[in-house]
Structure formats: C-alpha cells, structure tokens
ZAFITOR-886883 format. One record per residue (C-alpha): x, y, z; residue in one letter. Coordinates in steps of 0.25 Angstrom, whole numbers, padded with zeros to 4 digits, always signed. Example, Ala and Ser with C-alpha at 12.3 -4.5 7.8 and 13.67 -1.06 7.14 Angstrom:
REM ZAFITOR-886883
+0049-0018+0031a;+0055-0004+0029s;
This chain:
REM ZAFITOR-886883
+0036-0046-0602x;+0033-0032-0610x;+0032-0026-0596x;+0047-0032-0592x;+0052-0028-0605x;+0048-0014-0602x;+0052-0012-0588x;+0067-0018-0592x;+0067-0008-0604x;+0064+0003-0594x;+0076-0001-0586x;+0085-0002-0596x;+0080+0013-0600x;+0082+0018-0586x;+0097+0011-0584x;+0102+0016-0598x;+0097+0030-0594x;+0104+0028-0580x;+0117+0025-0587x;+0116+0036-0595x;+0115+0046-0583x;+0126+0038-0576x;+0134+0039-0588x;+0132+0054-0590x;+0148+0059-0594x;+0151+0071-0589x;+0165+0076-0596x;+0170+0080-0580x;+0170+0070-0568x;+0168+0075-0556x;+0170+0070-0542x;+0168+0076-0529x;+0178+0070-0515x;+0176+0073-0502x;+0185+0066-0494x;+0183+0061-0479x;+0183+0066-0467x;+0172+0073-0471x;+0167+0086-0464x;+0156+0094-0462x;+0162+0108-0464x;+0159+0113-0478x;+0171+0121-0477x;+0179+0110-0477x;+0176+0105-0490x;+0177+0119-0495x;+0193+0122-0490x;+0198+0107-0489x;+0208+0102-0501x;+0203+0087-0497x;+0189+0086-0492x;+0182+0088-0505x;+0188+0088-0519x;+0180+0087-0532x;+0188+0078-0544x;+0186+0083-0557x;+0191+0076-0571x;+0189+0080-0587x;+0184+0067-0592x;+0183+0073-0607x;+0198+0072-0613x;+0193+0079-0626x;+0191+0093-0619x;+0202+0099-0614x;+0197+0106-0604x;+0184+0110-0594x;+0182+0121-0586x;+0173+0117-0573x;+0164+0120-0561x;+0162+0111-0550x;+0149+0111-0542x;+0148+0106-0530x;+0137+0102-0521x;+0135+0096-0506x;+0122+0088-0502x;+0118+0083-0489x;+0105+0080-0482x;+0098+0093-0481x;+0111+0102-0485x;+0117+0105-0500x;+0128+0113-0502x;+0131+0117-0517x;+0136+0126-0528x;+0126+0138-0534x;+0121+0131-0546x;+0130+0140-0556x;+0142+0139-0549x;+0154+0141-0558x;+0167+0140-0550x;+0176+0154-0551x;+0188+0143-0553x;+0184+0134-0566x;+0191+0120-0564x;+0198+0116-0577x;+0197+0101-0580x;+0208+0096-0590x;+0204+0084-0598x;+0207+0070-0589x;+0213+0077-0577x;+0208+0076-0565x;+0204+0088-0555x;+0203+0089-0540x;+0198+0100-0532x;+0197+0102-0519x;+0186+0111-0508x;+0196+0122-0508x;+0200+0123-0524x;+0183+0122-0526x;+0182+0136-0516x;+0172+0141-0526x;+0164+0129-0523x;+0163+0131-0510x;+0161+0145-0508x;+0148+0148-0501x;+0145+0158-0512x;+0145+0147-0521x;+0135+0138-0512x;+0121+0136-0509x;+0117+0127-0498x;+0103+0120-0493x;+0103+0116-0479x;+0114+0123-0473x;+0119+0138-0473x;+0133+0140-0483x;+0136+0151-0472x;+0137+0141-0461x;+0145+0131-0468x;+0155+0141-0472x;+0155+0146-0456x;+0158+0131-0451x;+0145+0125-0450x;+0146+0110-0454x;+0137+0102-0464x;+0126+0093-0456x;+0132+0079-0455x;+0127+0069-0465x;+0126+0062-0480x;+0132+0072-0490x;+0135+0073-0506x;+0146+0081-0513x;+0143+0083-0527x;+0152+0091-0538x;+0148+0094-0553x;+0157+0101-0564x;+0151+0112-0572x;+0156+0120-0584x;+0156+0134-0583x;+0143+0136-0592x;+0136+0127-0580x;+0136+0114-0587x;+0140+0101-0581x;+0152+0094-0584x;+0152+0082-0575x;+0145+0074-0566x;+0141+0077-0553x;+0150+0070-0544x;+0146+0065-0529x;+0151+0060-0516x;+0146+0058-0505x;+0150+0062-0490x;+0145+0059-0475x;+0148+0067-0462x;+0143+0064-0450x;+0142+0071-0438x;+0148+0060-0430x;+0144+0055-0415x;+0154+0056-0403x;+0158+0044-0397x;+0152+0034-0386x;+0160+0031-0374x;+0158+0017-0372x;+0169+0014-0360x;+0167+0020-0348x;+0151+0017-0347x;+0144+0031-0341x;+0144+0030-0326x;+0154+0017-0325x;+0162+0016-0314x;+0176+0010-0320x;+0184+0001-0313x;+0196+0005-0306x;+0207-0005-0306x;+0218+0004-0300x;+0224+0004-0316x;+0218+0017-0322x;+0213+0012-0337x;+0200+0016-0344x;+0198+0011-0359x;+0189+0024-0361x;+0180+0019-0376x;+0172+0026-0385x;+0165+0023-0398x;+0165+0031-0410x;+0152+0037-0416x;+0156+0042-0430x;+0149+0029-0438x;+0146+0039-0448x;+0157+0048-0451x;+0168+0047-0460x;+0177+0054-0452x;+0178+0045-0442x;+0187+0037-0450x;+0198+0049-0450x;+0199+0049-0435x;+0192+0052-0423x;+0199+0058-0411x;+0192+0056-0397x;+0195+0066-0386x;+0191+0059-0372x;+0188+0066-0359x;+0188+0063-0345x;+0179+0073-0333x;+0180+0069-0320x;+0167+0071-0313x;+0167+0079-0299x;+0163+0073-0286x;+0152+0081-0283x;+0145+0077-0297x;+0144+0064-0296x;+0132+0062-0302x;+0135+0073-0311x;+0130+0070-0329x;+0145+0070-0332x;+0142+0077-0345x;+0141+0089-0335x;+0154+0087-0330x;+0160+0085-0346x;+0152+0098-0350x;+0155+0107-0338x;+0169+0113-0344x;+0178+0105-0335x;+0192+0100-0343x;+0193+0083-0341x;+0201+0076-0333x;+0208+0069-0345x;+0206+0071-0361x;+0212+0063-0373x;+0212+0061-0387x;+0211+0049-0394x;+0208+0042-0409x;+0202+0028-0402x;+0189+0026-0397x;+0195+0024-0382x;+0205+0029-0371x;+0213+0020-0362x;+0213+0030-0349x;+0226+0024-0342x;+0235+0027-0331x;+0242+0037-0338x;+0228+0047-0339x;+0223+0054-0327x;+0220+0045-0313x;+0203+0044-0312x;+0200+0044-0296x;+0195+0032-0293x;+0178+0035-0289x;+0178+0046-0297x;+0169+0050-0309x;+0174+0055-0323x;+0165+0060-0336x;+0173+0052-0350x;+0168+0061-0364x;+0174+0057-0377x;+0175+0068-0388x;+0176+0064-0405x;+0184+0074-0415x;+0187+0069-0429x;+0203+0073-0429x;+0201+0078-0444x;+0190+0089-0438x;+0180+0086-0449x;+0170+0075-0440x;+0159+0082-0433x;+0154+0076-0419x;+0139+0075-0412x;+0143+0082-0397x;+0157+0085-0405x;+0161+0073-0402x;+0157+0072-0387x;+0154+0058-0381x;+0144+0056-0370x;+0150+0057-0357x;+0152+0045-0349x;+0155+0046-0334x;+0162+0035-0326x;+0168+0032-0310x;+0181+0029-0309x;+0178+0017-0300x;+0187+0013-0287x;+0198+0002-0287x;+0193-0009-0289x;+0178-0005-0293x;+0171-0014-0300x;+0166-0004-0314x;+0150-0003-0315x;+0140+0008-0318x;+0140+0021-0308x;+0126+0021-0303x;+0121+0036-0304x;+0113+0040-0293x;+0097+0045-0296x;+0095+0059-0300x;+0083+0067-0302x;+0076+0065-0289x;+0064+0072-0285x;+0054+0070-0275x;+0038+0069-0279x;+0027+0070-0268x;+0018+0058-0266x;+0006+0064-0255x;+0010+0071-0244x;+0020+0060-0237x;+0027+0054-0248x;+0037+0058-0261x;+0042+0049-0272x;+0056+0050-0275x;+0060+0048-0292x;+0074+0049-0299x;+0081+0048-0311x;+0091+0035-0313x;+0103+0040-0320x;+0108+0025-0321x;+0105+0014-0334x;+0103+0004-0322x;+0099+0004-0309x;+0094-0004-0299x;+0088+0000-0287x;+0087+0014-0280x;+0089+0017-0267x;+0079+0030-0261x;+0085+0035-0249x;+0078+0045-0240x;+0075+0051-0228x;+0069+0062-0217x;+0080+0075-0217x;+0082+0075-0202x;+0084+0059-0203x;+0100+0052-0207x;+0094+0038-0211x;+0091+0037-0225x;+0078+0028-0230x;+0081+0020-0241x;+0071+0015-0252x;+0074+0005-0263x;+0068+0006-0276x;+0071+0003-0292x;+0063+0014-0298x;+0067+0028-0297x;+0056+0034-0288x;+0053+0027-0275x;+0039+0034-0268x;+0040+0036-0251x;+0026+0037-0243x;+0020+0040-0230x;+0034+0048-0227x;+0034+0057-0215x;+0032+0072-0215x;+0049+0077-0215x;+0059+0080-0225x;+0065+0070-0232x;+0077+0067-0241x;+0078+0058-0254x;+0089+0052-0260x;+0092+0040-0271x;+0102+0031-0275x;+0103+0021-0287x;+0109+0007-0287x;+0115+0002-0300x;+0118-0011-0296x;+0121-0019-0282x;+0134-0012-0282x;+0133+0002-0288x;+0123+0013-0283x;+0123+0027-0284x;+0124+0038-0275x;+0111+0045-0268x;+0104+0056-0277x;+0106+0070-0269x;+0096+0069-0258x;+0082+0076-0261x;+0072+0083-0250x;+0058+0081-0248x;+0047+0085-0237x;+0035+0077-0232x;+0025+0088-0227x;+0017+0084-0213x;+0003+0084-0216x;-0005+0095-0211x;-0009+0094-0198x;-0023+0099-0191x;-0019+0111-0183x;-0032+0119-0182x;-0039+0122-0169x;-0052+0128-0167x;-0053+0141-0155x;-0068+0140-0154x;-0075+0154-0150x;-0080+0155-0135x;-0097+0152-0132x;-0097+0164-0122x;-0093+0179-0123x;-0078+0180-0117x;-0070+0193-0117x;-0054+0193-0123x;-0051+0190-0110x;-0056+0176-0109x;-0045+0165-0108x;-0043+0156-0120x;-0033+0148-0112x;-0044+0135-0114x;-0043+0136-0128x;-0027+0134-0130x;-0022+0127-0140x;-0007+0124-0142x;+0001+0125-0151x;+0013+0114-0152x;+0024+0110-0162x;+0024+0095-0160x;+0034+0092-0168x;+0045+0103-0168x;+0052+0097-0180x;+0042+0095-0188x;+0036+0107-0197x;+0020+0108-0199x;+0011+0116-0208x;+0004+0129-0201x;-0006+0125-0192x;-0018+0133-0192x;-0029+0138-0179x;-0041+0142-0181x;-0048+0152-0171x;-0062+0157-0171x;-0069+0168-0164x;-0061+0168-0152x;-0069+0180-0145x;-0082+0185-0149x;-0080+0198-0143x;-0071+0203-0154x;-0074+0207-0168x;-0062+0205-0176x;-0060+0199-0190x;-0050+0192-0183x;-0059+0184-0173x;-0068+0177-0186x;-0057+0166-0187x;-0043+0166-0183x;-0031+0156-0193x;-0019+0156-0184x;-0007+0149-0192x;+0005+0143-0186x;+0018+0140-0193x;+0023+0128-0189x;+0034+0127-0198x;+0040+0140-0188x;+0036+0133-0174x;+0048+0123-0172x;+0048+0117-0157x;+0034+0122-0151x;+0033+0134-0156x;+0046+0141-0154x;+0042+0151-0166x;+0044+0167-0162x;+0032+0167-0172x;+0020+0159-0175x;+0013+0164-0188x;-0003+0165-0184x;-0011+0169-0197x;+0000+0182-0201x;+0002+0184-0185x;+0013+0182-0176x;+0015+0177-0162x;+0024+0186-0154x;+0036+0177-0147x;+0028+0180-0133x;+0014+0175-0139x;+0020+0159-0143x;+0017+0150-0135x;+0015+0134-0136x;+0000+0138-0134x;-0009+0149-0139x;-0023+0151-0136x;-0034+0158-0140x;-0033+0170-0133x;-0018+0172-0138x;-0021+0170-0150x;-0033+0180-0149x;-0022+0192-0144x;-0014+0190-0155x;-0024+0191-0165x;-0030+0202-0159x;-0015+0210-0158x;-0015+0208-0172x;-0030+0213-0177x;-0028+0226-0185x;-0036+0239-0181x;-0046+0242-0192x;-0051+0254-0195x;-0066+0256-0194x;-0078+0267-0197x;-0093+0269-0194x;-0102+0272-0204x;-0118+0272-0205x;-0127+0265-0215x;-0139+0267-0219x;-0146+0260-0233x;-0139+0267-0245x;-0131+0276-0236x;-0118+0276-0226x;-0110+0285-0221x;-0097+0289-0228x;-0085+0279-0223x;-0075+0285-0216x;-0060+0283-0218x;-0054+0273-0207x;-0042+0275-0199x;-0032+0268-0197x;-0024+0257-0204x;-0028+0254-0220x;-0027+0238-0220x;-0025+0231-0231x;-0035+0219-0234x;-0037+0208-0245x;-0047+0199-0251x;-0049+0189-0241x;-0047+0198-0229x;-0059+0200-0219x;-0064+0216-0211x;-0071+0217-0200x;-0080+0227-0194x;-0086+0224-0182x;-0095+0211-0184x;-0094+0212-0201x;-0084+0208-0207x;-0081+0206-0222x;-0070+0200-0232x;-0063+0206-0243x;-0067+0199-0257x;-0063+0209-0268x;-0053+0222-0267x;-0051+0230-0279x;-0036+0237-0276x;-0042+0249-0274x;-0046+0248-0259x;-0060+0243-0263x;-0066+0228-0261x;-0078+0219-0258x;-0080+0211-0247x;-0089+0202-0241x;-0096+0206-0228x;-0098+0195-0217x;-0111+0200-0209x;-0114+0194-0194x;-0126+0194-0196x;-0125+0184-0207x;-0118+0175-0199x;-0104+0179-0206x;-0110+0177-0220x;-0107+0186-0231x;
C-alpha cells in the first residue's frame, strides 16, 4: 500500500509540473500557416503573399506596445534551415495590444535572406539558384524575440508534407493487346493516379496523353525506343480525368497496325513534383482487323544464340519476351535447302544431334495460345565442320640404286575431289627419301599440303599450295607422281653457299667469306652440308646462334 501511495504521489508531481510547462504564458502568441499546395522551392515561401504567413497577437492589454523579432526555422529528415542565433530583424514588427498581425514570406524578406541563414543537409546557394527541398515530412516553427534577444512567445509549429509524387499507370489498353476493331473507332484509353501521398493532388492534376505510331519495319521494336527517339505523336491531348475516350473525331488508327500510348502528369498550380516528370510506362498495342477478336500480341523470341554440343550438334536458347506462352516452334534447315525442319518444344532451348557436316539456318517462333503466335525471330547461321579425314600417304624410298631418270609412274597416287560441293580441311602427303643419290635437306622428309577449300570440281585450281610452293597451270593434273613432285621440289631448292676448310685438333683454318646469296634462317630451320646436317636451336639477333648437329655416323642422332 506505501509503495501505491508513492508511485500515485509521483504521478501527481510529474502532471502538475506537465501543466505548468504546457501552461507557460508568453505575453505574444505566435502561429506560423503554410497553406497548401505545398512546394518544394524555398524561393516560393520566401516571395509568395499566401504560401506561408506567420500570425502574431499582444495578448498583454496592460502594455501598450512591444517591439519584435520573429525567428524562423525549417526541419526535415536530414535538412534544417534557420535564422543565425542572434537574428534581429533590420524591420522591428510593432505589436499593439489585442490586434492581431499577419505577415507574409515577402514582408519577412529579412528572414529569408540567405545572409541571414545557416542550413544542415543542403547548400543555401542551391536553394536560392532553383534547387528544390528533398520530399518528405517537414516542420515550420517561428518564435518572437525582443530586441535584447529575449523570448516573448511561444514557439509556434505546423507541420507540412511534400512528396514527390508517382506518374500514372495505364491500366487500359494492356501492353502488347491487340484491340478489337468493330468498324466504330472508340478506345476508353484509362489511367490511375499515383499521387497517394501528396497534398496537391487535391488542387488538380492535368494529364497530357500521347499517341506514336510504331513503323513497320520495327515491329518488335521496345516501343520506349520509338517514344524516346525525338519523333512528334501522332495525336496529343490534355485532360483533368484519369481516361480519354479516342472517338471518331480523333485521328483514323490503320487497322494492323501498331501504336506506343505514354501518359504524362503536371500539377496545373506548377508547385507538384513528379518521379520520371510525370512520364507513365509506355504501353504498346495493335490496332486489330474488322472484326478481331482482342487478345495479347504474342512477341516473337529474342536473344538467340547458338552453343556447340561436339563436333555434330548445337543447342539453340532464347529469351521469351511474353507473360505466357505455350509452346515454341524451332525451325531450321541446311542454306542450299527451301524446306524448313520444324521442332516443337515448351522450353526456350531445344538441342539438335547427329546433324550433318553443311551450314545451317535457325529460326524461332512462340505460340501464345491456339490462336495467337508470333512471327519467326530473324534467322541465325551456324556450320557443322566435316570431321577430319585421313589424307596421308606414304612414298616409300626404292631397295636398289636408281638414277633421276627412273620412272615413278608405279608409284602414282591421285588426287581427286569427290565431292565438288563440299569443302575439306588440308590434306597432307608425306614423302621420304625419294632417291638416295641426292644430298639435299629437302630429300630428309617432304610435307606436301593441299588446299582443298580452293580445289572446287577435280582440281580446277590454277594453284595448289604444296608446303609454301606453287604448282604451275601446266604442272596440275588429276594425278601427280613421285617423280613430278621430285622436279618441282628440286626447281625450288636454293643455292647455298659453301667453303673448304682443314681441321686439325685445336686448330682450322681461317673460314672464308661465301658467296652468293645471304639467307635468312630461324629457330627451327635445318642446313645441310653434304651428309651433315644440323638445326638452328638459339639465334642471338646478331648473326650468331647454336645448333644441333645431326652426325651420319650416329645414325641421325644429335
């Protein structure tokens, strides 16, 4: 019982001292107004004889006058704007027992002088060169103040919230709809307003709707490009409802034809502030035949690309641009065929194996219901290599000594395109040795490399690449053998130059400067001198290098 006794004795003690602040009298009243619509431009407040006003009145009858200063101070989240502490206004403001004073932004210019202001959270400068308050919750309070800086009335507050409000939805037509056409023209164009939270919605909104018509060739294009690419609309209005009946009387729409609807919001008083200025999202729509049934337009797929899968197969991926769809139909084919293979599938990839070595086109379409599909995506190419075929041959070296006259007729080996149409990698011969009477580095193995990307119809090429060689239009022929392709090789061996020199241990003689031709040789490359030969490993830029000799003796060995 003590302890109840106690704690209602300490309420008691806090509400009297609570009514005793509350009831604090101040000889001045002071209340601040702000009236709607409210803006966020500081400038506005500071110039306009309505937007703000602060109401004064002498509540003390027995003096007969008071000489004052008011004070004032902005807050918001994150942003105060006030009066330097010791403000005294250059313009006192006499207060005359029991009447009532009003003054508005422009009669409180010292107030709103930027000299006479600090702010947190924003710069003065740029509110005073058009930049706007951030939207939000704010508090306006004002305090008078004799001119030796004491308070003479209460601090007077109201509140104050500006929103940047949010452009309007179109609800009718739906994006991509394809409206009925029953020979009448007469679209209810709709929209609903976003501004929940703003005060000035109540003072009027005007909406400005525009109509684009979309060109043929962009079918598929976003119509936000169209809206955004500078083009004037085919029609523009300006309304104070939240719809538009497009009649008659407003431009003829061509029937199959496709058109991009934006609806823009301004508040008529200038003092609302928009998200995307007002700017709707763009809603695009066919203008249906006589007597379509309205549905959805069915986009076609985009984004196609083409992966590998192995050497004979690819899978083919999109992108659906619709909400619904139901099936898809791939379409492809070889590029020297007319008749498309179709494939049906409900995922937006479909894999193709085992497909024969050509080049091939790709295409998709989506279906969107039984009755509504899309067009095809633009065709995309793709080539299915022919795998590697075994082109090498072997020109084995005779048993028995024969002289460059011998005929090698016995050893022919044709070579044929059997498949003129087709294209094949290089194919590649490989010789050895083909007379042991010579001593050339270019007897040790011969690559011979034909091109068959260049020999269309059996070898009809003026030139057959051979290993960096050329045969001559006299020298082709549906069949080479080894002894043809001995002179050609031979034709094409450089002359080296060459000296003598004795050797003893220690010593040789002085290495005389050759004659002839400087040739230019790389790591890799192999010289011959007589029966030695050796390869380049390491040159040094200079001339100089390192190679490894190939000693006969050694059976080739290093």
């Amino acid at each position: 019982m003590k302890h109840l006794s106690k704690i209602l004795f300490l309420c008691w003690v806090l509400l009297i001292s609570s009514l005793k602040t509350i009831a604090q009298n101040y000889p001045v009243q002071c209340t601040p107004i702000v009236t709607p619509p409210y803006s966020l431009s500081w400038t506005d407040y500071a110039t306009s004889t309505e937007k703000f006003k602060v109401y004064l009145l002498l509540k003390d009858l027995e003096k007969p006058s008071v000489e004052v200063t008011v004070r004032i101070r902005l807050k918001g989240l994150g942003v105060v704007l006030e009066n330097i502490p010791d403000f005294i206004s250059t313009k006192p403001i006499v207060l005359q027992p029991g009447i009532p004073q009003i003054l508005s932004g422009a009669q409180l210019s010292d107030n709103f002088s930027a000299d006479n202001l600090v702010a947190q959270g924003i710069s003065i400068e740029d509110l005073y060169q058009g930049t706007n308050l951030p939207a939000g919750f704010y508090q306006w309070e004002v305090t008078a103040y004799l001119p030796d800086q004491r308070q003479v009335s209460n601090t007077g507050v109201t509140l104050m919230t500006v929103f940047r409000a949010q452009p309007p939805t179109i609800t009718y037509p739906a994006n991509n709809a394809i409206l009925p056409n029953t020979g009448f023209q007469s679209i209810n164009f709709t929209w609903v307003s976003n501004s929940y939270y703003s005060v000035n919605t109540a003072q009027g909104t005007l909406y400005r709707l525009r109509l684009y018509e979309i060109p043929e060739e962009d079918e598929d294009t976003d119509p936000n490009v169209v809206v955004n690419a500078g083009i004037l609309p085919v029609f523009m209005t300006e309304v104070l409802a939240t719809n538009y009946l497009y009649s008659s009387s407003d431009p003829v729409l061509t029937p199959g034809k496709r058109y991009a609807l934006q609806v823009q919001a301004m508040d008529v008083n200038g003092y609302d502030q928009f998200e995307n200025n007002g700017f709707s999202q763009v809603v695009a729509f066919t203008y249906g035949t006589q007597g379509q049934l309205a549905t959805q337009r069915c986009l076609r797929p985009q984004q196609v690309s083409l992966e590998p899968v192995g050497d004979v197969g690819v899978v083919v991926s999109w992108t659906n641009p619709n909400t619904e769809v139901l099936d898809y139909t791939l379409s492809y084919r070889k590029t020297t065929d007319d008749q498309w293979i179709e494939k049906q599938t409900s995922e937006s990839s479909y894999t193709l194996l085992q497909l024969p070595a050509s080049s091939y086109e790709f295409k998709v379409l989506a279906r969107c219901s039984y009755v509504n599909k899309s067009s095809y995506s633009e065709p995309q190419g793709y080539i299915i290599a022919p795998e590697p075929i075994d082109s090498t041959i072997q020109i084995s070296p005779p048993s028995n000594n024969i002289d460059d006259d011998t005929d090698y007729t016995s050893e022919t080996y044709t070579v044929s395109d059997s498949n003129p149409s087709q294209q094949y990698p290089p194919a590649v011969y490989q010789a050895e040795t083909p007379s042991k009477n010579e001593s050339s580095i270019l007897d040790t193995g011969i690559s011979i490399e034909i091109d068959w990307s260049v020999l269309p119809d059996s070898i009809k090429a003026s030139k057959i690449p051979i290993h960096g060689l050329s045969l001559s239009p006299n020298q082709k022929s549906d069949s080479l053998d080894v002894k043809q392709l001995k002179n050609i090789l031979k034709s094409q061996k450089i002359d080296c130059a060459s000296y003598l020199a004795g050797y003893t241990c220690g010593q040789h003689d002085a290495p005389s400067v050759p004659s002839g031709d400087i040739i230019q040789v790389k790591t890799g490359d192999e010289i011959a001198i007589n029966s030695i030969a050796f390869e380049v490993v390491d040159l040094d830029g200079s001339g100089n290098g390192k190679g490894i000799v190939k000693v006969p003796m050694f059976n080739g060995d290093a």
